[in-house]
C-alpha positions in Angstrom: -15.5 -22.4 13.9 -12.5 -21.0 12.5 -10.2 -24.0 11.3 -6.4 -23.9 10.7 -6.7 -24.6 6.7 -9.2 -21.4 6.8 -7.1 -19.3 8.8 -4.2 -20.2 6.6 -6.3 -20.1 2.9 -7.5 -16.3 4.7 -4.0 -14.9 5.6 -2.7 -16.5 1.9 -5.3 -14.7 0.0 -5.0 -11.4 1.4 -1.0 -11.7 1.2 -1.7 -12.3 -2.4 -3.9 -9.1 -2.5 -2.0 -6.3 -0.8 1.7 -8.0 -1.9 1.3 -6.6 -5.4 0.2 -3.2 -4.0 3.9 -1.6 -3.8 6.1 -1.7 -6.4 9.0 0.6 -7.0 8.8 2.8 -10.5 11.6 2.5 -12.9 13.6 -0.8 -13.4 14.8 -1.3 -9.6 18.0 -2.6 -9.4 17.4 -5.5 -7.2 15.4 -6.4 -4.6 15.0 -8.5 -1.9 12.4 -10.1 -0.2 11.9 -11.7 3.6 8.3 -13.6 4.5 8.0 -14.5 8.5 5.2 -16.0 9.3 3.5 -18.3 12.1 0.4 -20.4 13.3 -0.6 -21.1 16.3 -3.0 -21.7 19.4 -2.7 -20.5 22.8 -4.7 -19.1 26.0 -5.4 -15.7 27.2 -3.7 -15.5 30.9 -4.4 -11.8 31.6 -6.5 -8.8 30.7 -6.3 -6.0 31.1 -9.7 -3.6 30.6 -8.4 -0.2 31.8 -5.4 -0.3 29.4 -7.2 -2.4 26.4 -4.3 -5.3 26.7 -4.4 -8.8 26.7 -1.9 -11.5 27.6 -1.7 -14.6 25.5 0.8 -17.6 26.4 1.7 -20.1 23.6 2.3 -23.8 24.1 6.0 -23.1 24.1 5.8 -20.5 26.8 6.0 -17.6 25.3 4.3 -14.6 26.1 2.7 -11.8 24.0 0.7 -8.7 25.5 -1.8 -6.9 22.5 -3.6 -3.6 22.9 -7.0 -4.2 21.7 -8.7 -1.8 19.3 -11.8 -0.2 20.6 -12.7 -1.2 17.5 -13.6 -4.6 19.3 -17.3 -4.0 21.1 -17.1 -6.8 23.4 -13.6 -6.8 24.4 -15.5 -6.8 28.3 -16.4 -11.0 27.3 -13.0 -11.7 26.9 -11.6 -14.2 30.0 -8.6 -15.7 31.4 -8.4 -19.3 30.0 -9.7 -18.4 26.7 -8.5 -19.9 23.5 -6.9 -17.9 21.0 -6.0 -19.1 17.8 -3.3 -17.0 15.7 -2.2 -16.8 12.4 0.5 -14.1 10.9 2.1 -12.9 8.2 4.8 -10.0 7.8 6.7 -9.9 4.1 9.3 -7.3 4.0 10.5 -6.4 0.6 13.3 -3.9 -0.3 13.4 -2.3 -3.8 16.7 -0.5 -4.9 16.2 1.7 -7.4 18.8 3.9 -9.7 19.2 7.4 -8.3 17.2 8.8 -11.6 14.2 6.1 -10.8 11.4 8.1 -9.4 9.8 6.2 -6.0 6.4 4.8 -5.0 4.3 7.7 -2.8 4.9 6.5 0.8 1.7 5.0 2.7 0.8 3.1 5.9 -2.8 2.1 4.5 -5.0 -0.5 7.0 -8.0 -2.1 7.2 -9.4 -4.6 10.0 -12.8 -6.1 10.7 -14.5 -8.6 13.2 -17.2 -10.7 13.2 -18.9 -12.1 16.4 -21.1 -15.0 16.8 -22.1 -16.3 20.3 -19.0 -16.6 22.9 -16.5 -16.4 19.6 -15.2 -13.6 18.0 -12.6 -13.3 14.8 -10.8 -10.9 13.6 -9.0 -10.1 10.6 -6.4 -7.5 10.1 -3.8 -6.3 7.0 -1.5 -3.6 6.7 0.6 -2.2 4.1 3.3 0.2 4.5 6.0 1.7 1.9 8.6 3.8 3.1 11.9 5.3 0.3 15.1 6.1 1.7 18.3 7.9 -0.4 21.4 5.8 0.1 24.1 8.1 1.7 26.6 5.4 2.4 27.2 2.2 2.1 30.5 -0.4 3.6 30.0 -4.0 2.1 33.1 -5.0 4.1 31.7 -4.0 7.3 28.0 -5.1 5.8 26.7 -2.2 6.5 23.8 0.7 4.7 23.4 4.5 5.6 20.1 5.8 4.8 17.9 9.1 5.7 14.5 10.0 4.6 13.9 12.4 1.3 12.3 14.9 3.5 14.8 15.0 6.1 15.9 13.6 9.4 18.7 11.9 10.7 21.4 9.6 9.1 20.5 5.6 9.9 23.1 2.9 9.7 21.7 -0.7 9.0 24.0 -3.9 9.9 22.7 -6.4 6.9 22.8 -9.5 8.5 21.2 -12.0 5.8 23.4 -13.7 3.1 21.6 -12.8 0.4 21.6 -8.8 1.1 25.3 -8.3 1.9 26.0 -10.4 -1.4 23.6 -7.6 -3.1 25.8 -4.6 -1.2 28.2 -4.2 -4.0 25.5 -3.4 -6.4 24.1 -0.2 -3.6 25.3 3.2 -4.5 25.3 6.8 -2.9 22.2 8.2 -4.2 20.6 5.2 -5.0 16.5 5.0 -3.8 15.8 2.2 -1.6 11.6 1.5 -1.0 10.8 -0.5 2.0 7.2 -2.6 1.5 5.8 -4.3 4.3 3.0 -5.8 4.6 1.4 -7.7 7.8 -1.9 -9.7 7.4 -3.4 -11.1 11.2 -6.2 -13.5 11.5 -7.0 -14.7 14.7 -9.9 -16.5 16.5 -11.0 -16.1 20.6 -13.0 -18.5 22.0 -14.0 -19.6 25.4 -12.1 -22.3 27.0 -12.4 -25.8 25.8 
């Protein structure tokens, strides 16, 4: 049985792996760093096996529909009332780099696997994905960033809303490179109702 200390010593450990993974070349300028993560237990209250979806409601209420991969053979057991227990992880890091820094190669690299054993079935999945923007504007009075992508595309203004970036806006120039990292790690448990 998956316990909370393993889900959480699992979802640590492969933070730890893939948070190293991206890392801007050159001596960024700054960055700046955001880590949302949660824990907790809830019940499946719908499914869905045309469309692969399932409906999980949390102890609060809320409500969270998930395709399911058909990566997951016996997605057919699943039932209403089942337990499901959640853990996540999503660290966003943006690296600002001089305009003559070269960037990290951009990626969206996952991997997933799921083990199965009687009625229960976890599941562990990580992602990481880089992404470089050129700075083509930037207003720290108004708070706000205009980016596009090297290769092209349209222009994309950013409201910074955290404390800690729009005291870093004075430092952004035109031209600068700005990397976005994230990574998501997802560990969760089903089980049949207790």
């Amino acid at each position: 049985m998956l316990n909370r200390r393993f889900l959480v010593a699992t979802v640590l450990s492969f933070c730890a792996a893939a948070g190293g993974a991206g890392v801007a070349q050159g001596q960024p300028v700054v960055g700046i760093q955001t880590i949302t993560s949660y824990y907790s237990d809830g019940r499946i209250t719908a499914v869905d096996p045309t469309a692969r979806t399932v409906t999980v409601t949390f102890p609060n209420g809320a409500t969270r529909t998930h395709n399911v991969s058909p990566a997951v053979a016996n997605f057919s057991a699943t039932r209403i009332g089942d337990t499901v227990t959640v853990g996540f992880e999503d660290r966003l890091t943006f690296v600002l780099s001089g305009s003559n820094s070269s960037m990290p190669r951009e990626s969206n690299d996952v991997a997933a696997g799921a083990i199965t054993r009687g009625q229960r079935v976890a599941g562990i999945g990580a992602a990481e994905t880089i992404r470089n923007w050129w700075v083509v504007g930037v207003d720290p009075t108004a708070g706000t960033l205009t980016l596009v992508d090297p290769s092209s595309g349209p222009l994309r203004t950013f409201k910074v809303t955290t404390q800690a970036g729009r005291e870093q806006l004075p430092r952004v120039k035109v031209g600068d490179g700005l990397t976005a990292i994230n990574n998501q790690v997802l560990v969760i448990s089903i089980g049949p109702r207790v």
